[in-house]
N, C-alpha and C positions, 0 to 999 in steps of 0.2 A: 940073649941079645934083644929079642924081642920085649922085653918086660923094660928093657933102661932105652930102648926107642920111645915106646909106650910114656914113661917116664919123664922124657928130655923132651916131647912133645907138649905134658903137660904142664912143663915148668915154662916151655916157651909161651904158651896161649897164657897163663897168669902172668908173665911178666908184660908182653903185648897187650892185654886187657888194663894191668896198674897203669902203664904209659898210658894209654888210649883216657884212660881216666882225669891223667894229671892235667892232660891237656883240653879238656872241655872249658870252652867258655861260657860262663853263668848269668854273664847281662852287664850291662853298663852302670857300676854304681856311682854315685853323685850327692858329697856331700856341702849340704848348704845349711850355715848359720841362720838364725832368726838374731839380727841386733838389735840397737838404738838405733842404726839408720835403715831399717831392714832387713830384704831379705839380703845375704850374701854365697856367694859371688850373686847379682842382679841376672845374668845370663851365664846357660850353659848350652853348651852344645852336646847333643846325643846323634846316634845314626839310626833311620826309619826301621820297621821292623823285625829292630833288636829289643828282648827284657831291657827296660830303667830301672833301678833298684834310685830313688831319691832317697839319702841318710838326713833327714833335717832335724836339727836343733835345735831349740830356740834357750837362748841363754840368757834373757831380759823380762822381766815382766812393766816395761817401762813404755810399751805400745800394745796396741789394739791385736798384733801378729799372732793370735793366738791359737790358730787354724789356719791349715792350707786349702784353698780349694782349686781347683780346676775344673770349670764345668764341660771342658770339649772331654774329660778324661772321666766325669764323672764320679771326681773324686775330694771328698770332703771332710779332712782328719784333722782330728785336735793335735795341738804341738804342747804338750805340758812342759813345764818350765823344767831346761836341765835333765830330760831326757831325750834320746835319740829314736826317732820314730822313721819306719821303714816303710816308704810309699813304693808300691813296684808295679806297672803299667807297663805294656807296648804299645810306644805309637806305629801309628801307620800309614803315614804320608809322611812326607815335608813341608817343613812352612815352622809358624811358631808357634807355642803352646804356651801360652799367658796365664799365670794363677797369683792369685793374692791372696789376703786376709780378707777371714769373713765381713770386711766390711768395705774389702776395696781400694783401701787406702794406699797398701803398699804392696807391691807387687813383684813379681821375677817374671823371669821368661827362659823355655827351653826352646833353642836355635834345632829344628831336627835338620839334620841335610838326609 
């Protein structure tokens, strides 16, 4: 009896643990095109510090967008055409977080509340 206690205990804490697993949240991901007009969506909203995973895009080589930077974030990555690059940062405040192309021209914004 003792040995299928021992047993039903250990099948409880792995099943408890797999749950406990499923349900972790990993971060806010947010996926933004690089167009013809831009960045797309131009604004998102995230919530203050939570992980940001940004999935950006760029599917044009028909603008300057060819880099994101964001200097409050300190962050400054090439977007090669037609693949998907993974920016991930927490903010930590509220307010808004402005990044463009290295040149300025064209811009997005993340809304944090």
């Amino acid at each position: 009896m003792r040995v299928l206690s021992k047993m039903m205990l250990l099948v409880l804490l792995v099943l408890v643990a797999g749950c406990a697993a499923k349900s972790v949240v990993t971060g806010q991901r947010v996926s933004i095109l690089v167009t013809e007009n831009g960045f797309e969506p131009a604004v998102v909203n995230v919530k203050a510090g939570e992980p940001v995973t940004l999935l950006v895009k760029r599917t044009t080589d028909q603008t300057c967008a060819t880099e994101l930077v964001m200097k409050e974030q300190h962050i400054h990555q090439t977007l090669p055409l037609n693949h998907e690059v993974a920016i991930t940062f927490t903010p930590s405040h509220t307010g808004d977080l402005v990044y463009a192309c290295g040149m300025d021209m064209y811009r997005g914004k993340i809304h944090v509340e």
